[in-house]
C-alpha positions as CSV (number, residue, x, y, z in Angstrom):
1,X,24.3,-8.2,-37.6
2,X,28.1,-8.5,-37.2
3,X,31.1,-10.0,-38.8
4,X,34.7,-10.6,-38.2
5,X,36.8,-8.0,-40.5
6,X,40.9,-10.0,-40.9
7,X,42.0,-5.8,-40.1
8,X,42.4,-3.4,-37.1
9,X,40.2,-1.8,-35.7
10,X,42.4,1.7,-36.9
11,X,42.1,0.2,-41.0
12,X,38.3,-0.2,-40.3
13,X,37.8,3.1,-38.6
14,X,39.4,4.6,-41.3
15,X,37.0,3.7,-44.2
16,X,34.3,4.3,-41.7
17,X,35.7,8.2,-41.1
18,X,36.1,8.6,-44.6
19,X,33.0,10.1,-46.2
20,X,33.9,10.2,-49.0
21,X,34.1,6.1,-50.0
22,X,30.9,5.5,-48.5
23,X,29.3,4.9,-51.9
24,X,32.1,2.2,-52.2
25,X,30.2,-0.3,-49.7
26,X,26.8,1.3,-48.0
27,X,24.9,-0.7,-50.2
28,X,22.0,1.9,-52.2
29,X,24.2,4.9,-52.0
30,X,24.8,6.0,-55.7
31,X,27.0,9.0,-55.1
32,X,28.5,10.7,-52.3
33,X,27.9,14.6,-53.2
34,X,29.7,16.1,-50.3
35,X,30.8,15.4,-47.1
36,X,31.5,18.0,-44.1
37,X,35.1,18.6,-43.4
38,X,34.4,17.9,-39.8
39,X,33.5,13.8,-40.5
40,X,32.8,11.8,-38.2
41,X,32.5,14.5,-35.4
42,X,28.6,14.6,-34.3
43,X,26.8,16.9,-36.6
44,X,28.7,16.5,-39.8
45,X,27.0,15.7,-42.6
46,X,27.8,13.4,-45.3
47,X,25.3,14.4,-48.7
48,X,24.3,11.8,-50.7
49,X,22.1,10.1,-53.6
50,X,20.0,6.7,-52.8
51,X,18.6,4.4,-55.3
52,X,19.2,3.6,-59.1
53,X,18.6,7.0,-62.0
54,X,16.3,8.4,-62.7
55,X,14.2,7.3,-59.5
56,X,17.2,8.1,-57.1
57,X,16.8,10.7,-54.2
58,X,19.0,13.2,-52.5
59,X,19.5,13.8,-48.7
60,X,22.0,13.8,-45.9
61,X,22.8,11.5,-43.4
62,X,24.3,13.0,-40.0
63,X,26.8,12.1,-37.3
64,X,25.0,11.6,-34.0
65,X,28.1,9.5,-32.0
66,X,31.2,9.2,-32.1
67,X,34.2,7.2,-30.5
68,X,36.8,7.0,-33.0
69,X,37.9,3.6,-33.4
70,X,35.2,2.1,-31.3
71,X,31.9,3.5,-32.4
72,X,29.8,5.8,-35.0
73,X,25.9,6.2,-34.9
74,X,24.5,8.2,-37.9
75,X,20.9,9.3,-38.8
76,X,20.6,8.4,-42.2
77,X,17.7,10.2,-44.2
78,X,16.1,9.7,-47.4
79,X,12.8,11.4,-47.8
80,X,10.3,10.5,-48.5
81,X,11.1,7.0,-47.7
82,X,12.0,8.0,-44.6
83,X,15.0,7.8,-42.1
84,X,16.9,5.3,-40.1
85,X,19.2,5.7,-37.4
86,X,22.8,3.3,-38.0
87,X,25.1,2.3,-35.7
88,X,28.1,0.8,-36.2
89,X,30.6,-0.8,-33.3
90,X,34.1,-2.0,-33.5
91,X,35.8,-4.3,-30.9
92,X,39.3,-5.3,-31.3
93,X,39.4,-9.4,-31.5
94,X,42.1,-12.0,-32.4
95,X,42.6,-12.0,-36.1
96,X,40.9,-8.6,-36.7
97,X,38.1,-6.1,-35.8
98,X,34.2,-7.6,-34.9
99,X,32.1,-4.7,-36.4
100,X,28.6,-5.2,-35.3
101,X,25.8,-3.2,-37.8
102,X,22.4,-2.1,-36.5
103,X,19.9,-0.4,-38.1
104,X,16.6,0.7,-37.5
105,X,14.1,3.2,-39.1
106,X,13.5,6.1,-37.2
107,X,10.6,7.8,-39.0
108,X,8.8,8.1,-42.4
109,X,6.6,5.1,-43.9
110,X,9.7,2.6,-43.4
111,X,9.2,2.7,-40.1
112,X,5.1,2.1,-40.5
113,X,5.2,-0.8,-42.7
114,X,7.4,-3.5,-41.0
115,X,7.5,-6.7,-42.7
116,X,9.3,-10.0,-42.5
117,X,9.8,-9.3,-46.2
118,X,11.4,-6.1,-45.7
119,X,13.1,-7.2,-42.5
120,X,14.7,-9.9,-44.8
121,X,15.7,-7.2,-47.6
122,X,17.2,-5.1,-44.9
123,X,19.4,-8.5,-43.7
124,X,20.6,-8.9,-46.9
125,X,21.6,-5.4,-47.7
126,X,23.6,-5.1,-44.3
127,X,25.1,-8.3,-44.8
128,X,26.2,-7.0,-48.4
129,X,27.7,-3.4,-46.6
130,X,29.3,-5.5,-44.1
131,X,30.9,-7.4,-46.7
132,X,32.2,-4.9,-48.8
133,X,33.2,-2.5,-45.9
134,X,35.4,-5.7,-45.3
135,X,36.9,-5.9,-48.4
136,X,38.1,-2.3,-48.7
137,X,39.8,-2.1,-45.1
138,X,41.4,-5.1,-45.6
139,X,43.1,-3.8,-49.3
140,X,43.6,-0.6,-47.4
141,X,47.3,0.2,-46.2
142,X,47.8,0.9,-42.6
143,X,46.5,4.7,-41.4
144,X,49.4,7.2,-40.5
């Protein structure tokens, strides 16, 4: 899935190497808990809770690429459910930044039961994260 973000690709990368906002527009994180002073550099950790209270779950998703600016593939987990790995590219084009979002579950159940219902669910919820990473690096002022 992709869209055209109306920012550059350094306003975009910024949200993306901030940790910390990532319950701002992943859609189903509740609550960043921590996040690894060295994010986005593969193998920091960003610690988080998935999923409405009192049901919601803790884990960690994990840095396993990185070109800043260009590209950031994470391992998201959330046990039991299982885990997914996410990648996220940017590419500079007229008018702003064409972020492309893929996402695909790596292990656990999610990855067992695969179905057009769930593919849809998945479509919508990346579309939603697409759109609200969009709206934050667009309000966002220009890195330093």
């Amino acid at each position: 899935m992709e869209t055209v973000i109306a920012a550059p690709p350094d306003r975009v990368w910024a949200v993306l190497a901030d940790g910390w906002t990532y319950s701002d527009w992943v859609v189903g994180t509740a609550h960043v808990r921590d996040v690894d002073d060295a994010w986005p550099g593969v193998g920091a950790r960003l610690l988080h809770r998935a999923g409405p209270w009192p049901f919601s779950l803790e884990d960690a998703s994990t840095v396993l690429e990185c070109e800043p600016q260009r590209r950031l593939v994470l391992r998201a987990r959330l046990w039991p459910a299982g885990e997914a790995v996410v990648v996220f590219v940017l590419e500079p084009v007229e008018g702003g930044t064409r972020v492309s979002l893929g996402e695909d579950f790596a292990a656990g159940p999610l990855r067992w039961i695969r179905t057009k219902v769930n593919d849809l669910v998945l479509h919508l919820r990346n579309r939603e994260t697409l759109d609200r990473l969009a709206d934050i690096a667009r309000r966002q002022k220009d890195p330093q």
